[in-house]
C-alpha positions as CSV (number, residue, x, y, z in Angstrom):
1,X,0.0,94.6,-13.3
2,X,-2.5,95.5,-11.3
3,X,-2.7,94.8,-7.3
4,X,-6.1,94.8,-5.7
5,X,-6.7,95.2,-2.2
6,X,-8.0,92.0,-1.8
7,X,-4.6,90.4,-3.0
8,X,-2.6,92.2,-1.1
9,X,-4.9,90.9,2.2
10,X,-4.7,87.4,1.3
11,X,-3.3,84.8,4.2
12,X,-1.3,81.5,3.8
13,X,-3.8,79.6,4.5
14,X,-6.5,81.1,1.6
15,X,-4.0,79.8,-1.2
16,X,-4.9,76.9,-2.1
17,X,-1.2,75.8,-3.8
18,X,-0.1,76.2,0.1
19,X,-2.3,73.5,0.8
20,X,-1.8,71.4,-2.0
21,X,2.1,72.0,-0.7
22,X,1.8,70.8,3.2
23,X,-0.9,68.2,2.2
24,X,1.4,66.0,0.4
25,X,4.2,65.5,3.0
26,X,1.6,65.3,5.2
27,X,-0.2,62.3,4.0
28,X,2.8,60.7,3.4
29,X,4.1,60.8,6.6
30,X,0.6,59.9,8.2
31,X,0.5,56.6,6.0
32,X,4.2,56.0,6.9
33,X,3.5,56.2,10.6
34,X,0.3,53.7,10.1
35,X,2.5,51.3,8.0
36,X,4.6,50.8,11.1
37,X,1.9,50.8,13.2
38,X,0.3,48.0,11.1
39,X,3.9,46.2,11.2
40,X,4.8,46.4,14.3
41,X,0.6,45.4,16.1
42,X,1.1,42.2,13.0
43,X,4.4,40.5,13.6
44,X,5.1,37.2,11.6
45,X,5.6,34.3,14.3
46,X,9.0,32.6,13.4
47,X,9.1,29.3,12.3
48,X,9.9,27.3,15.1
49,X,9.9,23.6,13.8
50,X,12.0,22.1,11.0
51,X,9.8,21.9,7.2
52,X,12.1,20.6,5.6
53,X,11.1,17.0,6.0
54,X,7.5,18.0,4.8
55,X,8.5,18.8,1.4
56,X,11.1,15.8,0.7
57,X,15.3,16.0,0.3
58,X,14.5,15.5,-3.8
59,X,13.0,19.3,-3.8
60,X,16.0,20.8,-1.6
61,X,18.9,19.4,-4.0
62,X,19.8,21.4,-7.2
63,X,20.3,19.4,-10.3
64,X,21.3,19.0,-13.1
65,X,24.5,21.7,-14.2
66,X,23.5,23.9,-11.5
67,X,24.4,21.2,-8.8
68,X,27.7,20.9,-10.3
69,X,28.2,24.6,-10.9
70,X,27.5,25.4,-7.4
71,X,30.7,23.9,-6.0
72,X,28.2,21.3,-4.3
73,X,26.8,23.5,-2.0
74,X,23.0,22.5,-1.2
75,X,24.0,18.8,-1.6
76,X,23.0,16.4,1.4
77,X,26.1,14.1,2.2
């Protein structure tokens, strides 16, 4: 093999697998940070009022064999 002088003098930074290398883990983090960013400006509001009125008890209550598999649990008194 032969060694030129201009591969002996070549930096880090001219290889371009060293960027291909620190770009990766760099991006990632990057979109990380602005995912939690995004999360954290965009909060859901909690639900403060009862829904379950809206829908109707029939669509809250299992049935058929999974109401009575369930040991009941689910069921309105």
């Amino acid at each position: 093999m032969i060694n030129t002088e201009a591969q002996r003098s070549r930096s880090w930074f001219q290889e371009p697998f060293m960027w291909l290398v620190v770009a990766i883990p760099l991006i990632t983090v990057i979109a990380g940070l602005s995912t939690v960013v995004i999360a954290y400006r965009n909060h859901d509001a909690l639900v403060q009022e009862d829904r379950a009125g809206i829908m109707g008890p029939s669509q809250h209550q299992p049935v058929g064999l999974a109401a009575e598999s369930n040991g009941g649990i689910g069921r309105t008194p």
